[in-house]
N, C-alpha and C positions, 0 to 999 in steps of 0.2 A: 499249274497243277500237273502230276504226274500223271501218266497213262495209266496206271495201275489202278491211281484214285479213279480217274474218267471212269473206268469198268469198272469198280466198285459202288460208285456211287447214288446207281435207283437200288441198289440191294442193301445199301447202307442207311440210305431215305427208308427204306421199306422195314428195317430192323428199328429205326428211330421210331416209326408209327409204332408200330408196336410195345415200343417199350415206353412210350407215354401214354398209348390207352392203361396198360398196366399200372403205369404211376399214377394217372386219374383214378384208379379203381382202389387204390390204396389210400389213396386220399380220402377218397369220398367214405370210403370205410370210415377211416379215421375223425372226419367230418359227424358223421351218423354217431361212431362211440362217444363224441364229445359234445352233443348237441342234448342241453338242457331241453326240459318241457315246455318251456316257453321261448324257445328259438335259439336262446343266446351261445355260447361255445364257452367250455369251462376254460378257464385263464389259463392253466399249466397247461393247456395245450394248441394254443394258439402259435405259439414260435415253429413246434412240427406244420402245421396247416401253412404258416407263411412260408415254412422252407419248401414244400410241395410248390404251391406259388413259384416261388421263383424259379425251379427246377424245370417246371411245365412253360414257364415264360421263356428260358432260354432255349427249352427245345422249339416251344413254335417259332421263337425269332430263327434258331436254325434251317428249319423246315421252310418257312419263309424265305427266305436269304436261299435254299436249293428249287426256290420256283412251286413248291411243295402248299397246296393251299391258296 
């Protein structure tokens, strides 16, 4: 790893938090406009929901993997 990254790296972890609290909050947004009266999630929006999913899975495995959590 470069020195460059070294020093970069809790400020790089600390801009990642942030930028998946954000994608949680868009999500859940998205979550909330899509979410029938009786719980279920309309179909045409369920592929955005899983791409969220997978977005928030690769940053905690990142954040994980930097000792992070």
């Amino acid at each position: 790893m470069s020195p460059q990254l070294m020093v970069a790296a809790p400020r790089l972890l600390a801009a990642l938090r942030k930028a998946r609290a954000c994608i949680q909050l868009d999500r859940t947004a998205l979550a909330d406009c899509a979410m029938r009266p009786d719980g279920s999630i309309e179909e045409d929006q369920r592929p955005a929901l899983a791409e969220y999913d997978e977005v928030l899975a690769e940053i905690d495995a990142a954040i994980a993997e930097a000792g992070g959590r």
